[in-house]
C-alpha positions in Angstrom: 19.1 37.0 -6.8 15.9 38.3 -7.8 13.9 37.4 -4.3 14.0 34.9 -1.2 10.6 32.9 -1.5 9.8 30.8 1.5 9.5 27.0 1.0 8.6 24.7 3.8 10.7 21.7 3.1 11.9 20.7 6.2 9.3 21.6 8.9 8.5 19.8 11.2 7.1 20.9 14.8 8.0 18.2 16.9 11.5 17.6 16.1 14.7 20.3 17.1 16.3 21.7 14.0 19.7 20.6 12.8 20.6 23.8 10.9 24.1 22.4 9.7 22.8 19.6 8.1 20.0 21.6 6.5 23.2 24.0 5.0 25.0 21.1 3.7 22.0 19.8 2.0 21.1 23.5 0.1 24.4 23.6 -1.0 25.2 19.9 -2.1 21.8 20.9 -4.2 23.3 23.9 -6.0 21.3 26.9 -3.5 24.1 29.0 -2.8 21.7 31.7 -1.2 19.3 30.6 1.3 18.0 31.7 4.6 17.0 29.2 7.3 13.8 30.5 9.1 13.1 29.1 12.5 10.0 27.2 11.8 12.5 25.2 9.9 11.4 26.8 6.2 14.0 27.7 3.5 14.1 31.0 2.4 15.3 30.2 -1.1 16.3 32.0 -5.0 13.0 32.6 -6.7 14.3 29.7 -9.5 13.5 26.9 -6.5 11.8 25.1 -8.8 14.1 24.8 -11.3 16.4 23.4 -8.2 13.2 21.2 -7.8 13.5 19.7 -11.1 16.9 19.1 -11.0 16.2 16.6 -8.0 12.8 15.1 -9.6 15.3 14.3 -12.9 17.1 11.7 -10.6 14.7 10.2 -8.8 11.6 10.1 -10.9 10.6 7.7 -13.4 7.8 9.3 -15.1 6.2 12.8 -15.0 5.6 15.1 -11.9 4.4 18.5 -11.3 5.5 20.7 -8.5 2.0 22.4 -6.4 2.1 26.1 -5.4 3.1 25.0 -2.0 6.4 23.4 -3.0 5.5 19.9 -2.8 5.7 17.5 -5.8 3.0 15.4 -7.8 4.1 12.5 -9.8 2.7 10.5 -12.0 4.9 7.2 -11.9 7.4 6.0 -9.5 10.7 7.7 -7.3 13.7 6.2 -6.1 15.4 6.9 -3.2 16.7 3.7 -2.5 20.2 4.2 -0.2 19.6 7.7 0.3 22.2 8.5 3.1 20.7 11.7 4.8 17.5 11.6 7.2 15.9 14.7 5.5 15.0 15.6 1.6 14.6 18.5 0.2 11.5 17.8 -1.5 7.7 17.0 0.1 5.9 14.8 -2.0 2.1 14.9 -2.5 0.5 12.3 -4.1 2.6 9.0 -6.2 0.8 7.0 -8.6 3.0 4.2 -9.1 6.0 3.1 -6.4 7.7 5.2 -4.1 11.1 2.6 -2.8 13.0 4.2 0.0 14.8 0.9 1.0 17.8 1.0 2.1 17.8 4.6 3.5 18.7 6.9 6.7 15.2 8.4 5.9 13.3 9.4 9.1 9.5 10.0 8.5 9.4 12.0 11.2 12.4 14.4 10.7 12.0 14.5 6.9 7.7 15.3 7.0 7.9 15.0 3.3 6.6 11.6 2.2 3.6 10.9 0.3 0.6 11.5 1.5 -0.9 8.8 -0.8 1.1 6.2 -3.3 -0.8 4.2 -5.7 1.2 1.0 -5.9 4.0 -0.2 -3.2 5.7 1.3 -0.2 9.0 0.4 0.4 11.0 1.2 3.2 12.8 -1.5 4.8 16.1 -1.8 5.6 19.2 -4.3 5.0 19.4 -7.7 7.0 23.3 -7.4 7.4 22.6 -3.7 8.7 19.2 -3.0 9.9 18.2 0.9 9.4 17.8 3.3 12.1 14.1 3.2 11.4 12.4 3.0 14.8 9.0 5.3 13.9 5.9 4.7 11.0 4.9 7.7 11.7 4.8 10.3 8.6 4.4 7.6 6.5 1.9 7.6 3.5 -2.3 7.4 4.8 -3.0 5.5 1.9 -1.1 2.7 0.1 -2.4 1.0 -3.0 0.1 -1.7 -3.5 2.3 -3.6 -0.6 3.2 -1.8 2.3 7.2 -3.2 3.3 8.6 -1.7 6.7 11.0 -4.9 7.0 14.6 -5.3 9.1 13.9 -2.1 10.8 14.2 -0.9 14.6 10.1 -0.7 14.8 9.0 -1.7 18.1 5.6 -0.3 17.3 3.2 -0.3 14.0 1.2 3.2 15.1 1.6 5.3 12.0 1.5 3.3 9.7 -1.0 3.7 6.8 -4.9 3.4 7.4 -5.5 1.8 4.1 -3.1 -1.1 2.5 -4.6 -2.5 -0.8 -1.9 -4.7 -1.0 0.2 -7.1 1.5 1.4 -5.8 4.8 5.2 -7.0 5.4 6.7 -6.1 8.7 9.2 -9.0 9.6 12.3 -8.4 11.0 11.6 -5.8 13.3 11.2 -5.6 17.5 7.5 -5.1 17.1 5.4 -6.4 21.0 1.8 -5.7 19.4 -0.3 -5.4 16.3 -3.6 -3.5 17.5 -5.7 -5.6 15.6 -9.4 -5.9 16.3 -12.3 -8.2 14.0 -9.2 -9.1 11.2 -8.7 -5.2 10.7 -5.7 -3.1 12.2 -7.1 -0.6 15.2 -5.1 2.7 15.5 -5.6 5.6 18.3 -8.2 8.0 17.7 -10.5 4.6 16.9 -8.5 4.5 13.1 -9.2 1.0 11.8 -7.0 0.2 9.2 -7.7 -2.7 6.8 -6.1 -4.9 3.7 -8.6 -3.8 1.6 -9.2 -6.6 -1.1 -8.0 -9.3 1.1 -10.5 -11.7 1.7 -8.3 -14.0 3.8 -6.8 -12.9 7.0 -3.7 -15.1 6.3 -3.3 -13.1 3.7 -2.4 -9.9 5.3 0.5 -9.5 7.6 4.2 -11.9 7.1 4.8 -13.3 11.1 6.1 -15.8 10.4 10.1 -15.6 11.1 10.2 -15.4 14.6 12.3 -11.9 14.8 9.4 -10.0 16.3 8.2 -11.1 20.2 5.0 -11.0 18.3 6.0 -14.2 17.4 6.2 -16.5 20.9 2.1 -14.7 20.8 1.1 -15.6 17.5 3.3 -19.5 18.0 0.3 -20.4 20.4 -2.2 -20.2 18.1 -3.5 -23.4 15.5 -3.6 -20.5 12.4 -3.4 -16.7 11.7 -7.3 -16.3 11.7 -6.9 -17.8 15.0 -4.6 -15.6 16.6 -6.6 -12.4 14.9 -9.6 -13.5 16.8 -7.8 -14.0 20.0 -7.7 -10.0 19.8 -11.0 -9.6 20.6 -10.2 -9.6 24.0 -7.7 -6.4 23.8 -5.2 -8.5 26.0 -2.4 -6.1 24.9 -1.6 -3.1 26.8 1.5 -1.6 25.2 5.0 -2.7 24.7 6.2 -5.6 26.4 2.6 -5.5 28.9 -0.1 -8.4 28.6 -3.3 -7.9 30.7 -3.0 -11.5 32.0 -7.1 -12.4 32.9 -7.8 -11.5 29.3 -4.8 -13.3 27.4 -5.9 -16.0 29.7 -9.5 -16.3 28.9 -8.5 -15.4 24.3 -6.2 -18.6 25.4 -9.1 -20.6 26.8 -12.0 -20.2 24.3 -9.4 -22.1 21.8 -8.8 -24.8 24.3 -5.1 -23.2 24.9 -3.4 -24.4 28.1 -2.1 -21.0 29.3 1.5 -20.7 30.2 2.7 -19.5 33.3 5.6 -17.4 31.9 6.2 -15.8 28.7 10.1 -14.6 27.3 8.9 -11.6 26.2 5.9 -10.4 27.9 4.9 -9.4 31.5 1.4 -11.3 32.6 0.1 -8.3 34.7 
């Protein structure tokens, strides 16, 4: 072994480290020296990228490059479709064409190495006879060019999900109690605003309609989609399963809605 150089494929602050499984993935890989630092970095051969390639070969379809920091470029589209670990060995940078990690145990969080940006879809949902243990967007890609897919998960929440979708947002099948949605566009924290760019029609942009969300006994009172996107003007969501009733209220009468007096899946408070 020439010399360990440190690569920071599997940091991530907020999460506890599972050394063990980081070991079985090095070696499944080929590493057979390594040193696991505590910030969660791999202390690795010199001839990592070589190690590098040998993963891109499999789940690339195209070209890639790998940056001086260890994380990958590529210039078409990667499978990881059924992937069966949470983590990766790999950060990826930029993806020009589709990145499809259907199917997975891939956590976002845990992993840190998705795409900051993927020029056509996003895939990541799960299987409807075995949803995924999916339950966080956050870590996902900012920027999507394509569709953005995050159906038959556990998402009881959309925060983290990409500011920019140029494509269709798909997010049936899921627990989720609110879409922070404000004028047509999605509202984040931090006063993000996140938009279906080149979607003239509102009906266009999010898939409601199957009645797996709680969304759904919201969005059911309304005569359209464009309809229940305006009702958001009045910010009547307060998190999770919480309504702030004297605004749902008046969103409800402005459209001539008889308000009901009890809701399945909401608190009036």
């Amino acid at each position: 072994m020439q010399y360990l150089k440190s690569y920071k494929l599997f940091e991530n602050a907020e999460f506890s480290i599972d050394r063990s499984e980081i070991g079985k993935i090095c070696k499944r890989l080929g590493f057979e020296k390594y040193v696991i630092n505590p910030d969660g970095s791999v202390g690795i051969d010199a001839d990592i990228d070589e190690k590098i390639r040998m993963m891109c070969d499999i789940i690339v379809e195209g070209n890639y490059s790998i940056n001086t920091d260890g994380t990958v470029d590529v210039d078409g589209n990667v499978d990881l479709g059924g992937y069966d670990s949470t983590k990766l060995p790999l950060k990826f940078g930029k993806v020009s064409g589709n990145f499809d990690c259907s199917n997975s145990k891939l956590d976002f969080r845990i992993w840190g190495g998705a795409p900051k940006e993927v020029g056509g879809d996003f895939n990541c949902s799960g299987m409807a006879w075995k949803p995924s243990t999916l339950t966080s967007l956050e870590g996902s890609p900012e920027e999507v060019g394509g569709d953005f897919t995050c159906s038959t998960n556990r998402l009881t929440s959309l925060i983290g999900a990409p500011k920019k979708v140029g494509g269709d947002f798909y997010c049936s099948e899921n627990k989720i109690y609110d879409f922070p949605f404000e004028n047509g566009e999605f509202c984040w924290q931090g006063n993000i605003y996140f938009k279906c760019i080149d979607n003239a029609r509102v009906g266009h942009v999010v898939s409601l309609g199957d009645g797996s969300n709680p969304i759904q006994e919201i969005f059911a009172l309304f005569e359209s989609k464009e309809k229940f996107f305006q009702s958001l003007d009045y910010h009547y969501f307060k998190g999770g399963d919480r309504l702030d009733k004297r605004r749902f209220y008046q969103a409800l009468e402005e459209q001539n809605i008889t308000p009901p007096t009890k809701l399945t899946n909401y608190i009036l408070e």
